[in-house]
Each structure stands twice: as structure tokens, then as C-alpha cells.
C-alpha positions as CSV (number, residue, x, y, z in Angstrom):
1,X,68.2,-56.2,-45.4
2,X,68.1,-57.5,-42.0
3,X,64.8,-57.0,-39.6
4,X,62.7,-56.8,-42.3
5,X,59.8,-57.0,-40.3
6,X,58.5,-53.9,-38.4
7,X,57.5,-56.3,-35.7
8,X,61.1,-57.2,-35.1
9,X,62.1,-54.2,-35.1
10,X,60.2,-52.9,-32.2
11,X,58.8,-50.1,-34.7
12,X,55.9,-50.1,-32.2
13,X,58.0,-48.5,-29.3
14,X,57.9,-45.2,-31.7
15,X,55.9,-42.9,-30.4
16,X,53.0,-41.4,-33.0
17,X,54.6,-39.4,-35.7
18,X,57.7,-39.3,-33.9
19,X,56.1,-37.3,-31.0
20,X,57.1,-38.4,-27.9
21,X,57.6,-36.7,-24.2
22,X,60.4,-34.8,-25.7
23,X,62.0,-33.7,-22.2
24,X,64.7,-31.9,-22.0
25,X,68.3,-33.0,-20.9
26,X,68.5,-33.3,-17.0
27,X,70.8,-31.0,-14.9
28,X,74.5,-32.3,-14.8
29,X,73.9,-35.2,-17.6
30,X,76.9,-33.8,-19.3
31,X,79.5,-33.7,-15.7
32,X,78.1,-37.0,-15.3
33,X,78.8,-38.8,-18.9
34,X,82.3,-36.6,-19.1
35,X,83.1,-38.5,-15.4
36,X,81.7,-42.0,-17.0
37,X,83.8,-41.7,-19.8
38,X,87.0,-39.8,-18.2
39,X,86.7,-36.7,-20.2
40,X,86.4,-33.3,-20.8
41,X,82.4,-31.5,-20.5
42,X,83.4,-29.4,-22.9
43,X,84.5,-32.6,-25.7
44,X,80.8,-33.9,-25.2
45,X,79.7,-30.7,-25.7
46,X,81.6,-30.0,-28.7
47,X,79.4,-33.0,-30.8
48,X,75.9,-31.8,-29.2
49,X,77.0,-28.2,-31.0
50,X,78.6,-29.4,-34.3
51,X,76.2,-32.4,-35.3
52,X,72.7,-30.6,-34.0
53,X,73.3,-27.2,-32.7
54,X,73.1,-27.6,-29.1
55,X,69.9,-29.6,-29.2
56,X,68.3,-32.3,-29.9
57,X,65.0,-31.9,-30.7
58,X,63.3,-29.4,-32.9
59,X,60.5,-26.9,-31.5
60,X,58.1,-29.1,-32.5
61,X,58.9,-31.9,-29.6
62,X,60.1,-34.8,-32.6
63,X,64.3,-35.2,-32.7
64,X,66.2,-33.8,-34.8
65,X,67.0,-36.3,-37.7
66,X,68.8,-36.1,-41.4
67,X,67.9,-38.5,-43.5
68,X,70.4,-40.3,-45.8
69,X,69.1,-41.7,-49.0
70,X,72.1,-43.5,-49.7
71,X,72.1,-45.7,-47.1
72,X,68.5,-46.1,-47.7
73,X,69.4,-47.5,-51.0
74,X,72.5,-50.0,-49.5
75,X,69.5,-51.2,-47.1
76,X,67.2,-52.0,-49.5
77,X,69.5,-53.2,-52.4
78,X,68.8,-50.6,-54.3
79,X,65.0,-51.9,-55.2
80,X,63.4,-48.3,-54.8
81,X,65.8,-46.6,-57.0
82,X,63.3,-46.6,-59.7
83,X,60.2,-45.9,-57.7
84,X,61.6,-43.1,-55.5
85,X,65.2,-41.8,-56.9
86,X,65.4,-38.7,-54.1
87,X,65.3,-41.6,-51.1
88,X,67.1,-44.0,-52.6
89,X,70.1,-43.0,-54.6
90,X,73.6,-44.0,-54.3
91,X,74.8,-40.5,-54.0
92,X,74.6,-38.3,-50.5
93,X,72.8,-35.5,-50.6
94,X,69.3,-34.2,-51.1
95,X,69.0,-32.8,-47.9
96,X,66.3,-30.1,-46.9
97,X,66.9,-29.7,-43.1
98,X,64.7,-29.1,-40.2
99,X,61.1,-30.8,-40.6
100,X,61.8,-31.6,-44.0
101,X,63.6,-34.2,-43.1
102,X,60.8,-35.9,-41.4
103,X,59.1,-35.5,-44.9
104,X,62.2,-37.1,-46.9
105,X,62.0,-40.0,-44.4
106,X,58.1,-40.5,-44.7
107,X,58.2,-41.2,-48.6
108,X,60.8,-43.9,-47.5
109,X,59.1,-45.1,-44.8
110,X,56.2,-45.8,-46.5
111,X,58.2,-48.3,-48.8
112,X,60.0,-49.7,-46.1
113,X,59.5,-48.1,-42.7
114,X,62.6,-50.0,-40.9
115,X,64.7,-49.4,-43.5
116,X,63.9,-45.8,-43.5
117,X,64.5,-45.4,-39.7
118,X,67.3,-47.1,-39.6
119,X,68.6,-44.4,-42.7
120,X,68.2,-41.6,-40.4
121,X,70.5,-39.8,-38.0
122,X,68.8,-38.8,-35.0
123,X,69.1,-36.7,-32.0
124,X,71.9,-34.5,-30.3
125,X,74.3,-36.7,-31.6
126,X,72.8,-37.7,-34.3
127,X,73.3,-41.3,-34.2
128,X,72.3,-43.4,-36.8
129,X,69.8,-45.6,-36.6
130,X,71.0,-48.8,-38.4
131,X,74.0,-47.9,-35.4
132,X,71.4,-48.5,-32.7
133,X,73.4,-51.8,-31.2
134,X,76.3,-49.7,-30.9
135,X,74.3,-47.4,-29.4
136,X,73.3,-49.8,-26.4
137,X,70.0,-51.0,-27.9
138,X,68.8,-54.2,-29.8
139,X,66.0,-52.9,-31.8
140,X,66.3,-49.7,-33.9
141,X,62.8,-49.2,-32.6
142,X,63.7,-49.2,-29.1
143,X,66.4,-46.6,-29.8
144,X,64.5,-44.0,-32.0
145,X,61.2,-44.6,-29.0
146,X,64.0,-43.8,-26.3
147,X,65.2,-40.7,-28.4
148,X,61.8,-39.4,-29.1
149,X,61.0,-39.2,-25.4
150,X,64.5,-38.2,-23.7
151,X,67.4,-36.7,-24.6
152,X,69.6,-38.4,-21.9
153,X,68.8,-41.5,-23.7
154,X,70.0,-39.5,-26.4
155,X,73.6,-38.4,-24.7
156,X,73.5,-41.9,-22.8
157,X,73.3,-43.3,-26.8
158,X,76.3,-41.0,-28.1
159,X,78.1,-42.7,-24.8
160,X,77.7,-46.3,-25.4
161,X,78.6,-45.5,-29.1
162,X,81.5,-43.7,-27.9
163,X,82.6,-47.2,-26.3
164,X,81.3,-48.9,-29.1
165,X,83.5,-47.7,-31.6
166,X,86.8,-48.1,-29.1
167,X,86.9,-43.9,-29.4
168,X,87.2,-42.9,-25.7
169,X,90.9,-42.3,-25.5
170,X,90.6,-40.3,-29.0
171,X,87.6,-38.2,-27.0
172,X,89.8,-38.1,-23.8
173,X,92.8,-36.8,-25.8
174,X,90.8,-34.4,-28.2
175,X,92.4,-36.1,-31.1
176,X,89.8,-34.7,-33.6
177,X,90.8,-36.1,-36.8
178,X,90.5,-39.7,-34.9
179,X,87.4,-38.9,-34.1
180,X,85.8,-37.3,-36.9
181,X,87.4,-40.6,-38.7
182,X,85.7,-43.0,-36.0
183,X,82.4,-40.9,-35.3
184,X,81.3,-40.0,-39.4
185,X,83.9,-41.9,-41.1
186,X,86.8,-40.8,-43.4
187,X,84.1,-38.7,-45.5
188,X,84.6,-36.2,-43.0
189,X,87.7,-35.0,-43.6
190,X,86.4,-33.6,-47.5
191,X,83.9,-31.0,-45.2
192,X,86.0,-30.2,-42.8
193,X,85.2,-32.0,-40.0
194,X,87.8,-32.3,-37.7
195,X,88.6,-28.6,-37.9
196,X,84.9,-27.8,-36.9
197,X,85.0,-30.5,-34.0
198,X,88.6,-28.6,-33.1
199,X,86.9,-24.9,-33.4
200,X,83.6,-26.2,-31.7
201,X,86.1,-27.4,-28.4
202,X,87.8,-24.3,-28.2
203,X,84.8,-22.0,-28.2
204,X,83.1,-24.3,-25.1
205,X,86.1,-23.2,-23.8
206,X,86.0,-19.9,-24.0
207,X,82.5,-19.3,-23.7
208,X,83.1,-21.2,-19.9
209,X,85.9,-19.2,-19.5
210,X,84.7,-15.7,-20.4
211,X,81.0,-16.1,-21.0
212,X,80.7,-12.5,-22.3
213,X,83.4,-11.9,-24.3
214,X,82.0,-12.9,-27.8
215,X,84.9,-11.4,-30.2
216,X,87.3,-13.8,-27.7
217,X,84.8,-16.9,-28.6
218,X,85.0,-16.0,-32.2
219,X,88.6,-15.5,-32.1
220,X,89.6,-19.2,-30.1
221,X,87.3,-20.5,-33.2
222,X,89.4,-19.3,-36.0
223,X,92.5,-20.0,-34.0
224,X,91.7,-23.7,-33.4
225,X,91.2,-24.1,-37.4
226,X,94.1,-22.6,-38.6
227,X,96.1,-25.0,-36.7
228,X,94.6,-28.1,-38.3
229,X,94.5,-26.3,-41.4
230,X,98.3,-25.9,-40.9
231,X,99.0,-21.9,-40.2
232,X,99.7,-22.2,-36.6
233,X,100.7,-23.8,-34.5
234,X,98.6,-20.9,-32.7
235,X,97.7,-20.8,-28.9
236,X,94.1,-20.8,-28.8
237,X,93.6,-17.9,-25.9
238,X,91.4,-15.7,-27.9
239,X,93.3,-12.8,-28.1
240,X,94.5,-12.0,-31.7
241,X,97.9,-11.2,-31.3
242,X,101.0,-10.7,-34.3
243,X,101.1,-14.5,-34.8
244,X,97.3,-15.6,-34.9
245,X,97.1,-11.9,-37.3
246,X,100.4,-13.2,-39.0
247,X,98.0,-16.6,-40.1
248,X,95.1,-14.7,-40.6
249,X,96.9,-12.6,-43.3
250,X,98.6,-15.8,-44.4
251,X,95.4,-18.1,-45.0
252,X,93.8,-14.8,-46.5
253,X,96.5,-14.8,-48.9
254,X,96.5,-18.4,-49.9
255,X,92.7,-18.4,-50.6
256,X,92.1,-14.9,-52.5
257,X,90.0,-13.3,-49.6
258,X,90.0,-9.7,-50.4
259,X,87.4,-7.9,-47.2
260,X,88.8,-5.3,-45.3
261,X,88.4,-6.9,-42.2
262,X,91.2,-9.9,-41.0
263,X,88.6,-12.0,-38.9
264,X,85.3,-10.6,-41.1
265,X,82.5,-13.2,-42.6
266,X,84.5,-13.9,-45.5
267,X,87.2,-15.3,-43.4
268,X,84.8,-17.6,-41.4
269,X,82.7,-18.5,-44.4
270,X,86.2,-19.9,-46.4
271,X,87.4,-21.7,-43.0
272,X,84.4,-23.2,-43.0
273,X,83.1,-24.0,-46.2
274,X,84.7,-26.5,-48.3
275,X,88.1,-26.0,-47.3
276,X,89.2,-29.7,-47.7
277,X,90.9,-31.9,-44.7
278,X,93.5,-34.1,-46.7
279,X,94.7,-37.2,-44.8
280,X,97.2,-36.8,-42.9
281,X,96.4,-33.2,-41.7
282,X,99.0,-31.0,-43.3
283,X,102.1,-29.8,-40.8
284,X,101.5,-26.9,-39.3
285,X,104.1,-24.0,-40.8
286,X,107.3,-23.6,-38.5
287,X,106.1,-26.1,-36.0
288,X,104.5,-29.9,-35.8
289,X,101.4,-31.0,-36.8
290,X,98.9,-30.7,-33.8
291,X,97.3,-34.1,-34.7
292,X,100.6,-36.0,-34.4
């Protein structure tokens, strides 16, 4: 696997145990990125939310990281398959979440600490760290010791990737399934990604727009995926008129949900659980497909 050495890697620009200054996000980083690469706030936003939550690091001060054992295993050739199947395996998967994660990656790390950094997806936009080049740094090292200690290094990282990976028209146009295609690869589409990075974007929006109005922000959510998901096409204004109800009933129909209430948890746990993305998005009904 390449950089081999933890000295070439720069492994020693990692803060102790991942601990570093941990600071916050300064005020305006995101009006300043979205004016660097000529987009919306609100579509920068939208990845912060979807791939960590709003934030990138846990309460503990160390980022937030997921660790994949699978490209563990393509990194290492597949030697610790035998000495450590639940870090090394060909298959996704395994995941614990939170500070677990930092556990998963410490049984790799000890049998090969830069493959096992490089394995990992870290910060607010979870970049990976065998990505780090794209990411604007030469050493994996030098990106997770950046990361540890700021997290504009870590929005500054999601922007050079952004560049990296030729997706700033896709981000300036909002074309989700581009992006979710570009940013986590074709994979995506199986769990629903684009519809969450669509649903994510139209709640910023609403929650900018009407910051109190929480059945609005949970009604511009569901709107934004049954368009992808093909029921619309739907504005996404947040208020649940006889089309976006029309849908509702529609989807509710298609996929056996039987609670009494149109927009209740049953409805949000089907749109977003499992509901698969097939390429190309399916046409919406009476109208075109909104990622054409």
C-alpha cells in the first residue's frame, strides 16, 4: 500500500489520541466558502447535516470519524483478514458509531496505523483520509492533525475536495444525484442518498426562512423526497396542500404504510430507510424528472 511508513505519512502531525484544539468553526466560514465556490450557504450546509449532524467533532474534542474496514482491507491487500476479520473484511459494515469508531480504528491501527487512518472518514464532511490529496494536503497525517485541531480546515478540506472531484457546478446547481454520485460514489444511491442530500437542502431552507415553524421544516423535508422518489413534482414551500397530501397518500399506498397520521413517523422512517435510489431517478408522475 503506498506510504507505508508512518514517518512518511506525517502520522506525527496527529495530535495525542486524536485530541487536538478542537475549535469550533469561525463566524461566517460557511458565507465565505459558499462565495469561494459560487454557491448556495444552505448546499454546504446540507453535507455538514447529512454526513455528521451539523458538527464535526464529538463532545469529547476528537472528530467525528467512521471507520471502513473494507477499504482497510483493499489497503492492506487483504493480509489482516485472518488476524482481525471485523477491520479488515471485504464487506461494508460493522459500524458502531460515535466513540466506537475510534475503538474500531485502534485495533487497525495497531496493525497498520497509516493504513487505518487513511480507512477512516473524518470530520464535518467526513472526508476520507486515503482522499487527503484531494483534499488539499500531501500527507494523510497533515490532514487528520489539521482536522483534529479546526474545523475550518475541516470545511476548507470538503472545499478543495469539492474542486477536486470537478463537482462545483453539480453543488452550484443542487444536482443531488451528481453529487451523491461524485461525493460517496454510486453506492449511494442503494441508501438513499441523494434524496436525503435533496431533503437536508430544503429544510436549511426553511429553517432560514421560518426559523420557528418546525411542522413547515418537516413538511419541505418529505416534499423534497417525494420528488426524487418520483410522486411530485411537488413545490417544496412547506405547506401540505391537495397535491403534496395527494403524494403522501400515494407513496403510502405503494409501500403498505397503515398509521393514521399522513406525515407520522412511519412515513419518515419508510422515506428514509431503505427506500432504494435506482439509476436514473425514476420520472416524477405527471411531470419530468427533477434531476434531468
Amino acid at each position: 500500500m503506498p506510504l507505508q511508513d508512518p514517518a512518511h505519512a506525517a502520522l506525527n502531525l496527529i495530535p495525542a489520541d486524536f485530541r487536538g484544539r478542537a475549535r469550533a468553526r469561525s463566524s461566517g466560514i460557511f458565507d465565505g466558502l459558499a462565495d469561494e465556490l459560487k454557491c448556495e450557504v444552505a448546499a454546504i450546509q446540507t453535507f455538514v447535516m447529512v454526513e455528521a449532524g451539523g458538527a464535526g467533532f464529538m463532545k469529547d474534542g476528537r472528530p467525528k470519524i467512521l471507520f471502513e474496514r473494507h477499504r482497510f482491507r483493499k489497503l492492506t491487500g487483504g493480509r489482516f483478514d485472518r488476524v482481525n476479520g471485523s477491520v479488515s473484511n471485504a464487506s461494508p459494515g460493522g459500524y458502531l458509531g460515535g466513540a466506537a469508531e475510534y475503538s474500531r480504528m485502534g485495533e487497525a491501527y495497531a496493525l497498520d496505523p497509516v493504513a487505518a487512518v487513511m480507512s477512516a472518514s473524518w470530520g464535518c464532511a467526513q472526508i476520507m483520509g486515503e482522499r487527503h490529496e484531494m483534499a488539499g494536503y500531501v500527507l494523510p497525517g497533515a490532514m487528520i492533525g489539521a482536522f483534529c485541531d479546526y474545523e475550518d480546515a475541516q470545511l476548507h478540506g470538503f472545499a478543495n475536495f469539492i474542486r477536486s472531484a470537478g463537482l462545483q457546478p453539480a453543488l452550484q446547481d443542487k444536482a443531488w444525484l451528481r453529487l451523491s454520485d461524485g461525493y460517496n460514489g454510486k453506492g449511494g444511491r442503494a441508501n438513499g442518498y441523494p434524496a436525503k442530500l435533496a431533503a437536508t437542502y430544503a429544510r436549511q431552507l426553511a429553517v432560514a426562512h421560518d426559523p420557528d415553524n418546525t411542522e413547515r421544516h418537516d413538511i419541505v423535508e418529505i416534499q423534497a423526497m417525494l420528488n426524487l422518489l418520483g410522486y411530485g413534482p411537488l413545490a417544496v414551500d412547506g405547506w401540505f396542500g391537495a397535491k403534496s397530501r395527494a403524494a403522501a397518500y400515494l407513496y403510502r399506498q405503494d409501500h403498505n404504510l397503515t398509521g393514521l397520521s399522513m406525515l407520522g413517523p412511519d412515513m419518515r422512517a419508510a422515506l428514509y430507510e431503505g427506500i432504494p435510489v435506482p439509476p436514473p431517478l425514476p420520472a416524477a408522475r405527471g411531470g419530468p424528472n427533477p434531476e434531468a
